[in-house]
C-alpha positions in Angstrom: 14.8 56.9 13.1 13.0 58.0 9.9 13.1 55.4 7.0 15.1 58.4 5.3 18.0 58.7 8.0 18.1 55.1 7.8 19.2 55.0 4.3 21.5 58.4 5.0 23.3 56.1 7.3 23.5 53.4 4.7 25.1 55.4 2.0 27.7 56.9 4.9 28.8 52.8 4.9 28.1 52.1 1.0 30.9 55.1 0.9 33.1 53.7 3.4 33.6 50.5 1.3 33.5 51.5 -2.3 29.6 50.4 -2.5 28.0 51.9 -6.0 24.5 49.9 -5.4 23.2 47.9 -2.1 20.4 45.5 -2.6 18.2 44.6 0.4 16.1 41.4 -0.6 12.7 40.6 1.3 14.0 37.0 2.6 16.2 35.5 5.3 18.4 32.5 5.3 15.7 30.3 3.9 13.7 32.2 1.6 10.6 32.7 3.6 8.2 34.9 2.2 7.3 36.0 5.6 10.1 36.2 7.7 11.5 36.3 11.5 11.4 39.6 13.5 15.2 39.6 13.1 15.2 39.1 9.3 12.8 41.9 8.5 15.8 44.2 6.5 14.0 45.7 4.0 10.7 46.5 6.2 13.1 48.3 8.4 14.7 50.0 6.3 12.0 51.8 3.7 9.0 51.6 6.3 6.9 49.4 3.6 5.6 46.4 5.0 3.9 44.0 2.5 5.2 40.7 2.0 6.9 40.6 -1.7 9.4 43.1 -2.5 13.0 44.9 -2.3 14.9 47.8 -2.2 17.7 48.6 -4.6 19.9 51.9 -3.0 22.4 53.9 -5.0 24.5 56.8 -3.7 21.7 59.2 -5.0 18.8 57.4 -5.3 16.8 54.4 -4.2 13.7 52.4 -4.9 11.2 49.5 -4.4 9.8 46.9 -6.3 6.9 45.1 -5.6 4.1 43.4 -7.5 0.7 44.5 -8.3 -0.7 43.5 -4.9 1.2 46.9 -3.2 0.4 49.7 -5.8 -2.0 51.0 -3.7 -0.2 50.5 -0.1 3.1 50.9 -1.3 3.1 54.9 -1.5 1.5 55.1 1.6 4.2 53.9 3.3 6.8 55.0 1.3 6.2 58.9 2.2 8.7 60.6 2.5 11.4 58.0 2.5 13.4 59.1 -0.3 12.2 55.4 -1.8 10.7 55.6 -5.5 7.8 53.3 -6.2 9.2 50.7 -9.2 6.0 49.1 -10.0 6.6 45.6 -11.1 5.0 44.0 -14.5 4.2 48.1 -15.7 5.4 48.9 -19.0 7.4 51.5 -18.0 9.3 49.6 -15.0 13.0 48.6 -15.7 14.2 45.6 -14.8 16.0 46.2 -11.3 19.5 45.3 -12.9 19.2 47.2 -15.8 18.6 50.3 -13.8 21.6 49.7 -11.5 23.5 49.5 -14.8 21.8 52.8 -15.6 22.7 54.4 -12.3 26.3 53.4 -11.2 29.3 53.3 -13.5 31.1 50.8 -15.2 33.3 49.0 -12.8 31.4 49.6 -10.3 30.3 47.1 -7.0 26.9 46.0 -5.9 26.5 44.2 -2.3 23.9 42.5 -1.1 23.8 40.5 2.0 24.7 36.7 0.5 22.4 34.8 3.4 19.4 36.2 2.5 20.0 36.3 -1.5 18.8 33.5 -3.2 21.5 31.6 -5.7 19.1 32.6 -8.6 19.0 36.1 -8.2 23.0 35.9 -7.2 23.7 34.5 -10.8 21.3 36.9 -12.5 23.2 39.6 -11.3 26.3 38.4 -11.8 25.7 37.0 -15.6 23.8 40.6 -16.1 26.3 42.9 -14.2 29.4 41.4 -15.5 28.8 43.1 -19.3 29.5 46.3 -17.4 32.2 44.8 -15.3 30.3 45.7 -12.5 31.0 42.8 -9.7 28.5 41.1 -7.2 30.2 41.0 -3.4 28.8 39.7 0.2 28.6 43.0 2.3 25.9 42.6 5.0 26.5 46.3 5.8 22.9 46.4 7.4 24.1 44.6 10.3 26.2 47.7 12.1 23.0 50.1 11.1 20.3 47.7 12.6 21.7 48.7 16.0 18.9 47.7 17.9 17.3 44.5 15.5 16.0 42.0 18.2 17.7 38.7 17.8 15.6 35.1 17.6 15.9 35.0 21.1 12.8 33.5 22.3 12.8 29.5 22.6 9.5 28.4 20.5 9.1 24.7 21.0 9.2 22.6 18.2 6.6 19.6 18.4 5.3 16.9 16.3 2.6 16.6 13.6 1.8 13.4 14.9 1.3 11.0 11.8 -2.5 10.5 12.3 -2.8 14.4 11.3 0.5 14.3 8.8 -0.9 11.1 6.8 2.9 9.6 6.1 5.5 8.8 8.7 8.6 10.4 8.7 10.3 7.3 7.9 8.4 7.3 4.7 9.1 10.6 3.8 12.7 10.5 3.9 12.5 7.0 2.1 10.5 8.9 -1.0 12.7 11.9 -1.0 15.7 9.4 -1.2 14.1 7.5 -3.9 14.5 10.6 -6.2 18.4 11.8 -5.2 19.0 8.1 -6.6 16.5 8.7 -9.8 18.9 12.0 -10.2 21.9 10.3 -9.1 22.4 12.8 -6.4 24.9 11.7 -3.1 24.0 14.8 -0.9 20.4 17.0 -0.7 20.1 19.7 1.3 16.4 21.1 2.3 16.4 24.7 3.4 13.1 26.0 3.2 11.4 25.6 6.2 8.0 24.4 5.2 10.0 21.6 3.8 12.2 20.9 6.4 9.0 21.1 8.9 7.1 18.6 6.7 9.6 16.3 5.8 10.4 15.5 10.0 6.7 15.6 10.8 7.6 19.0 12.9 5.8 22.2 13.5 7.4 25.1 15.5 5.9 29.1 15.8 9.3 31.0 15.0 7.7 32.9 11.8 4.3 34.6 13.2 1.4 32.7 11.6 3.2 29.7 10.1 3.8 26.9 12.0 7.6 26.2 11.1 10.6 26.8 12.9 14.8 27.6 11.9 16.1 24.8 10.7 17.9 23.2 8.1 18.2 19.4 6.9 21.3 17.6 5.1 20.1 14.2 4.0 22.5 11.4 2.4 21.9 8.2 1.0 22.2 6.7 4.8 22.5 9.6 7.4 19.9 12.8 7.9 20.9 15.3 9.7 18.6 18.0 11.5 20.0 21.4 12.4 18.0 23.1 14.8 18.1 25.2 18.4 18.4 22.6 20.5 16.8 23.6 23.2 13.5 24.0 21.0 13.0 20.4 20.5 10.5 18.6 23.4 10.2 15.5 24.4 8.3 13.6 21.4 10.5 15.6 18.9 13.1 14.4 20.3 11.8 10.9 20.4 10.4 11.1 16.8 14.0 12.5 15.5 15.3 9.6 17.1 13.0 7.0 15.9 13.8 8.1 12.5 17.3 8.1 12.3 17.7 12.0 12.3 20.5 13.2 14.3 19.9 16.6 15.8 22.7 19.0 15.6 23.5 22.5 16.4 21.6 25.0 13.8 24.6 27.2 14.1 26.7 24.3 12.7 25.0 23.9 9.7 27.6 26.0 7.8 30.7 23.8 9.4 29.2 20.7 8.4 28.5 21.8 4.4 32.3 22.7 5.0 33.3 18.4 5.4 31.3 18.3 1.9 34.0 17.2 -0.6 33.4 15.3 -4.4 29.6 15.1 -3.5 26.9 15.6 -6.1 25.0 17.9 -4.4 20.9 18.3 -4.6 20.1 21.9 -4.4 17.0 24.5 -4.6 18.8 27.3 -6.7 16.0 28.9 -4.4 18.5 28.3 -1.2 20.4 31.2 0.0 24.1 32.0 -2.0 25.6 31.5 1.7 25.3 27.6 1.2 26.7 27.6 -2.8 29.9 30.0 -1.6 30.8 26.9 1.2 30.2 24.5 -1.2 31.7 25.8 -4.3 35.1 23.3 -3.9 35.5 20.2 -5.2 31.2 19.3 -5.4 28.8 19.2 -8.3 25.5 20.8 -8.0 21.8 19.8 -9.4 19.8 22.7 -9.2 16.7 21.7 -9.0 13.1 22.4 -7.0 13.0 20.3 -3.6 11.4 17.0 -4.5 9.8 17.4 -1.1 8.1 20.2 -2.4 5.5 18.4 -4.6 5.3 15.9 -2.3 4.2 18.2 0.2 1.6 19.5 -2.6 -0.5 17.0 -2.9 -2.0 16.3 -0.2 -3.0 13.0 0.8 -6.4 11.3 2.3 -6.0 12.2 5.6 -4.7 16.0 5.0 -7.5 15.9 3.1 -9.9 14.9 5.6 -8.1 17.5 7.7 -8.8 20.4 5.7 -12.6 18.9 5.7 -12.2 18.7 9.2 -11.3 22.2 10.0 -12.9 24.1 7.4 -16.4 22.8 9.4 -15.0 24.3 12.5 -14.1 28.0 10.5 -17.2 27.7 9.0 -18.9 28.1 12.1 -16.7 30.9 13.6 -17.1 32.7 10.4 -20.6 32.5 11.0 -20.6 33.9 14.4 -18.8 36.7 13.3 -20.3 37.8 10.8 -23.7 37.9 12.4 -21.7 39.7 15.1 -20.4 42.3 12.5 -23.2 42.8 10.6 -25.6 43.3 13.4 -23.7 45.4 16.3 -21.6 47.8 12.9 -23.0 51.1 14.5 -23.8 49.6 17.8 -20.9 49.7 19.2 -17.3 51.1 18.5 -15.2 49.2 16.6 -12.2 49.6 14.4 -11.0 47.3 11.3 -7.7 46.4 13.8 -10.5 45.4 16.6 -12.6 43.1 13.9 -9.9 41.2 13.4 -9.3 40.7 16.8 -12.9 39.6 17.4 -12.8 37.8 14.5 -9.9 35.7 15.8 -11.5 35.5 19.3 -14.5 33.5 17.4 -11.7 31.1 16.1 -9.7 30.8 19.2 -13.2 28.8 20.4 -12.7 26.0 18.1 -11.3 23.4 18.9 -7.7 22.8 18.3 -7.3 26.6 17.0 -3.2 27.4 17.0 -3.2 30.7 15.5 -4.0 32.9 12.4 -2.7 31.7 9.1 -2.2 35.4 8.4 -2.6 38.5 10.0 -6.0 39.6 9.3 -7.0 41.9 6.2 -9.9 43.9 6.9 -10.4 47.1 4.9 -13.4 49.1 5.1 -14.7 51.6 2.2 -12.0 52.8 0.2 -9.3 50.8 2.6 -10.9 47.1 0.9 -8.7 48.4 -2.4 -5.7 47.9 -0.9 -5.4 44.0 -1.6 -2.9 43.4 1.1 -4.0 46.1 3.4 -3.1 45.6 7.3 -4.8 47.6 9.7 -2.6 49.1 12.3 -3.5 48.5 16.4 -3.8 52.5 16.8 -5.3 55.0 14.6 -7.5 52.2 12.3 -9.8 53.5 10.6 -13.5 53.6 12.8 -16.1 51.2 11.5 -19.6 52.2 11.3 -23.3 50.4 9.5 -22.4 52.1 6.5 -20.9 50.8 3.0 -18.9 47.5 2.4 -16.1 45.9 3.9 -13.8 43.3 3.0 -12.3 40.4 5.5 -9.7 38.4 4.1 -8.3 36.3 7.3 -7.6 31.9 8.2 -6.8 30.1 10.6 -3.9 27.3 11.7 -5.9 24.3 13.3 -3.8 21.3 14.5 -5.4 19.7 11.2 -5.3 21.9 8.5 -5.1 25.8 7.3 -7.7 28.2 6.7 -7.9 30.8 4.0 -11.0 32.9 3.0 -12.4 36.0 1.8 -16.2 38.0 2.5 -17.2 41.0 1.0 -20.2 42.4 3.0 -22.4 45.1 3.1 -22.7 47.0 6.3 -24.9 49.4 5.2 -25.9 50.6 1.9 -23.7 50.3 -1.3 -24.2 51.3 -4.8 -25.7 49.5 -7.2 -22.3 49.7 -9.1 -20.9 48.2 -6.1 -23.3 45.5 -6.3 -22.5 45.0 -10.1 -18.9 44.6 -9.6 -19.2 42.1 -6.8 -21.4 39.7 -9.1 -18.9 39.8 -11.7 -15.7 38.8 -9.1 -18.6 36.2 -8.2 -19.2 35.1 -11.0 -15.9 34.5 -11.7 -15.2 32.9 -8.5 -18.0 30.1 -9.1 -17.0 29.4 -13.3 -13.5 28.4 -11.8 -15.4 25.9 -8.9 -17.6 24.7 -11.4 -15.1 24.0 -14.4 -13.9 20.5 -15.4 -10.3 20.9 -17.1 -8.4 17.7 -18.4 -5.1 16.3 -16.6 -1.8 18.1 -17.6 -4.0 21.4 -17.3 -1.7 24.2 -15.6 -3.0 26.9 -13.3 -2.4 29.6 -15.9 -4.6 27.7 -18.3 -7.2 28.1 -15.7 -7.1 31.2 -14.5 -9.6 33.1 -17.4 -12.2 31.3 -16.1 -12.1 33.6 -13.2 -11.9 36.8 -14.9 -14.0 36.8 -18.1 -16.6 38.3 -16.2 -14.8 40.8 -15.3 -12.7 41.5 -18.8 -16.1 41.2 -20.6 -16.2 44.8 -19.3 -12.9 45.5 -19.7 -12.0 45.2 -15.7 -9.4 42.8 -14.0 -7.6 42.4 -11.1 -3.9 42.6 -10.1 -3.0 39.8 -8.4 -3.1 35.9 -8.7 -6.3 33.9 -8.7 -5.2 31.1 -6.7 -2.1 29.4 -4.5 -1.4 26.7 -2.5 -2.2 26.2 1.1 -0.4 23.9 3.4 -2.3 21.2 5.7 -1.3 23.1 9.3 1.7 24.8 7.8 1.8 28.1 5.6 -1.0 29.6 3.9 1.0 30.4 0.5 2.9 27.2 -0.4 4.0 26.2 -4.2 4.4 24.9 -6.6 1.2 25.3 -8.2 -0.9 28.1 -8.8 -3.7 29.5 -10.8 -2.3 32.8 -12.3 -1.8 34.7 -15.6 2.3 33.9 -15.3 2.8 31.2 -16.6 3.9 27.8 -14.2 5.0 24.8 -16.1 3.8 22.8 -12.9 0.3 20.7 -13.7 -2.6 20.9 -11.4 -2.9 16.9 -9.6 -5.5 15.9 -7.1 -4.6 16.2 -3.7 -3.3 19.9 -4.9 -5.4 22.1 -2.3 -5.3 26.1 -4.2 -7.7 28.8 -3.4 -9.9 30.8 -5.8 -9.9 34.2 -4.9 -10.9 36.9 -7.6 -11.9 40.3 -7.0 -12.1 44.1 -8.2 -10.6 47.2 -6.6 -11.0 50.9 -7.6 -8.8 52.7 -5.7 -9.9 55.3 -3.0 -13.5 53.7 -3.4 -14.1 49.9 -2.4 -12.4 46.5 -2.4 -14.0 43.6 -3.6 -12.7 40.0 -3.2 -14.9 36.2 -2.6 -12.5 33.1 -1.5 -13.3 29.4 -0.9 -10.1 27.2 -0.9 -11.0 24.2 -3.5 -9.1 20.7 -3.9 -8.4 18.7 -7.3 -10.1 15.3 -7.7 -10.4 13.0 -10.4 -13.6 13.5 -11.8 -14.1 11.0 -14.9 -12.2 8.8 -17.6 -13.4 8.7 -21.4 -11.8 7.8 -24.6 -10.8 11.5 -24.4 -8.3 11.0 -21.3 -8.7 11.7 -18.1 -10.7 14.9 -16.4 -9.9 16.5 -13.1 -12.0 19.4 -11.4 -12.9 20.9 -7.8 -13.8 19.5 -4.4 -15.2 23.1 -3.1 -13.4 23.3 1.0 -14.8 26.3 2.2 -18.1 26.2 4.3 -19.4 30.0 4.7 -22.6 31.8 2.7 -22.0 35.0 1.1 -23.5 37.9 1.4 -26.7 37.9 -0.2 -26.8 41.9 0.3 -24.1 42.3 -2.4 -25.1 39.9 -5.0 -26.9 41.6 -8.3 -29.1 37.7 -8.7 -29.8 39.1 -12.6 -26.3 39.1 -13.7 -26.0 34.9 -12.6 -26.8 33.0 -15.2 -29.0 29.8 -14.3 -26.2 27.9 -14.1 -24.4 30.1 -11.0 -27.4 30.6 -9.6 -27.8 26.8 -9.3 -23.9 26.4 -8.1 -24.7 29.2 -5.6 -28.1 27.6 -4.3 -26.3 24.6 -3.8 -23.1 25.5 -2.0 -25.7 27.2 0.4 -27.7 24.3 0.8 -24.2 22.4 1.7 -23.5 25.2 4.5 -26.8 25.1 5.5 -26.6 20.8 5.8 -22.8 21.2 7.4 -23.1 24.3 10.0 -26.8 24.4 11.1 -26.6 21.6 13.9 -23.3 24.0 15.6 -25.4 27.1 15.5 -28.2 28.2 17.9 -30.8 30.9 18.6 -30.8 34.3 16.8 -27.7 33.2 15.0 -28.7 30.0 13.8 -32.4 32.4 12.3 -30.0 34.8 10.9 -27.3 32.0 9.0 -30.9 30.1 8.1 -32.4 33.5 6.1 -28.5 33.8 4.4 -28.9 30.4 3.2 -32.1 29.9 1.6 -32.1 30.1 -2.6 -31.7 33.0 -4.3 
């Protein structure tokens, strides 16, 4: 079934209950940005695949909104779908709730599924919607359509992060996150984000492909926490450790019964959570809205996360190393696709030691397919990869220690001396942000032109963040910080682990993008406060082939020639023979 006849069957049921506008939201019952096979609504329905985004469908028309990150990938999926591109941050692009006033009429009713609708956007609506009198219901109407959606039906195990890898015990944990309900005077907190409830109980699980959580949710009180979870997942030492820890284990289909008992409680609450939770609640309990205070906690990583990320970033290095020897030296040899590379890119990893999975699904575009900054290369009909041009290979790794994240731009054969040009200036950037020493109470946003003046000096950008948070063996994209134009009130503190990722894309050409994850350390105290800047994570060399060594100034050149020198000092006893020759030539000074 087309993505076309899928919405035909949509409006048949919009018209069947007096539905003017349907929203499908990219989230399920805990707001994960990548989400369960069973949870996947608006990938179903309009065909387009990338991670942030959501369809908006009215009896006559219907479009997406997505961020900058899909421009390019976003029409190619949408073909044909009936599904307008609304290109999010363009001047020209309403607000989503201004043009569903525009479109339906006064009085009118917009439905959205309430589970996978966050509280915030529920309110929005209805505080925006109501000067129309246009009313917000909970109509899952996707769920007779979706005939054939495959329900979580496989038993993933969930298993400990033992506390030699998590740093803090779970006892510890619970005893901090209580320690702020009573600074905010809150009886009840509820955690439903699954990162969160996965690192609070010192628990990973494989339900959501490439992050290491599992479904679950966690009611905590001033003397009880409560886990809700399959609980057949659970083994053993989970079992053990819940116990241990004063967690009782419930069903995770009576999670909704239990917020039901909740009477005269001052309730704890992401407005992040879905509106599901808020509409049992609503009698008789006061809400904080507020971010999870396991959140930050979860943020800043401590010594031995750190140590982790150390730990594992050695082992990638050495993979990454391996592979791209491999890639540069058999493009043209031998028949590969970009779908194959990342396979054989993930076989490297799968020989390290303690390697669980991908952090992500491999991005690997070749030519014109690099400018697609989320691009994911399809198991049949990639495009063919030959010793010609550049590629770009954004891919990580989940290591019973610590996540990977990082970015190459190569050449495979031989690239402009434009090319070249534009890939010093993204370097360039890249290396100002590792080298620059910022004051405490700096902010990601205040960062983040240290990346692109390079590139704005000439009157180029790119659209997408410069940096987010990665999680120590849990997702690759974790909050709160981040080192973007928007602004985030939250303040960069060490421990915080963030990557710095710039590039430059010109569409139907080339992609262009260098990462290393970095950490924030305390640097120096003077009688002008105290100065934070970055521990440099990522041990791999760049590609000398694409660096233009005149536009560096001395001072890059001299980062450059050292971060080499520190691959060189941290990979070269793991390596042997023709690779070890080939990783020694990549490494020497510029």
């Amino acid at each position: 079934m087309t993505s076309k006849e899928k919405i035909a069957l949509l409006r048949q049921a919009m018209t069947k209950q007096n539905i003017d506008a349907f929203i499908v939201y990219s989230a399920d019952p805990h707001m994960s940005e990548y989400l369960p096979e069973e949870w996947q609504e608006r990938s179903w329905l309009s065909g387009f695949t990338g991670s942030a985004g959501f369809v908006v469908v009215t009896g006559q028309k219907a479009g997406l909104w997505t961020d900058g990150r899909y421009f390019v990938q976003a029409p190619k999926e949408l073909h044909g779908s009936g599904i307008d591109l609304m290109k999010e941050g363009a001047e020209d692009t309403p607000n989503y709730i201004d043009w569903i006033i525009a479109e339906i009429p006064q009085n009118g009713t917009v439905a959205v599924n309430s589970l996978a609708t966050s509280n915030t956007n529920w309110e929005a609506l209805e505080q925006k919607l109501a000067a129309k009198n246009i009313k917000v219901v909970d109509l899952p109407l996707l769920k007779d359509i979706w005939v054939e959606r495959t329900l979580q039906g496989k038993k993933n195990p969930v298993f400990v992060h033992p506390v030699e890898r998590a740093g803090k015990s779970v006892a510890q944990k619970l005893s901090d996150i209580r320690q702020k309900m009573e600074e905010l005077k809150a009886s009840v907190h509820i955690i439903s984000s699954l990162d969160d409830v996965a690192w609070t109980l010192n628990l990973r699980g494989s339900d959501v492909q490439s992050n290491p959580v599992f479904l679950g949710y966690i009611i905590l009180t001033k003397n009880e926490a409560k886990l809700f979870v399959d609980l057949e997942k659970l083994d053993v030492d989970a079992r053990k450790q819940m116990d241990e820890s004063l967690v009782k284990m419930m069903p995770y289909e009576d999670f909704f019964a239990e917020l039901g008992h909740l009477e005269n409680e001052t309730i704890l609450i992401s407005p992040n959570s879905n509106q599901s939770i808020f509409e049992t609640l609503k009698a008789a309990n006061t809400f904080i809205k507020a971010p999870v205070p396991g959140n930050l906690m979860k943020a800043i990583k401590n010594d031995t996360e750190l140590e982790g990320f150390r730990t594992v970033m050695q082992r990638d290095g050495v993979a990454m190393v391996k592979f791209l020897y491999w890639l540069t030296h058999q493009a043209g040899k031998e028949e590969m696709t970009e779908y194959s590379i990342g396979e054989k890119l993930r076989g490297f990893r799968a020989e390290g030691k303690n390697f669980v999975g991908e952090s992500f699904g491999s991005i690997v575009g070749y030519i014109e397919n690099g400018a697609i900054m989320h691009y994911s290369a399809p198991k049949e009909g990639s495009k063919a990869v030959t010793n010609d041009s550049s590629i770009l290979v954004d891919s990580g790794g989940q290591y019973l220690e610590g996540t990977t994240d990082i970015t190459r731009t190569l050449a495979l054969g031989a690239v402009s001396d434009d090319f070249k040009h534009n890939c010093t200036l993204a370097l360039k950037g890249m290396i100002q942000l590792s080298m620059v020493k910022f004051p405490k109470g700096t902010r990601g946003v205040q960062l983040d032109a240290f990346a692109r003046l390079a590139l704005w000096n000439e009157a180029k950008d790119y659209n997408h963040g410069t940096g987010h948070g990665v999680g120590s063996f849990m997702n690759v994209h974790e909050g709160p910080q981040n080192i973007r134009k928007d602004m985030n009130f939250q303040e960069l503190i060490p421990g915080m682990v963030v990557s710095n990722e710039p590039g430059f894309y010109w569409e139907n050409h080339y992609g262009i993008r260098h990462e290393n994850l970095i950490a924030v350390k305390e640097t120096a105290t003077t009688e002008f406060g105290t100065f934070y800047e970055f521990e440099t994570l990522t041990i791999c060399p760049f590609d000398r082939n694409v660096i233009a060594t005149e536009l560096l100034t001395q001072p890059e050149k001299e980062w450059l020639n050292s971060y080499h020198a520190w691959c060189k000092e941290k990979l070269e006893n793991d390596l042997e023979g023709e690779i070890k020759e080939w990783f020694l030539e990549q490494v020497k000074p510029l």
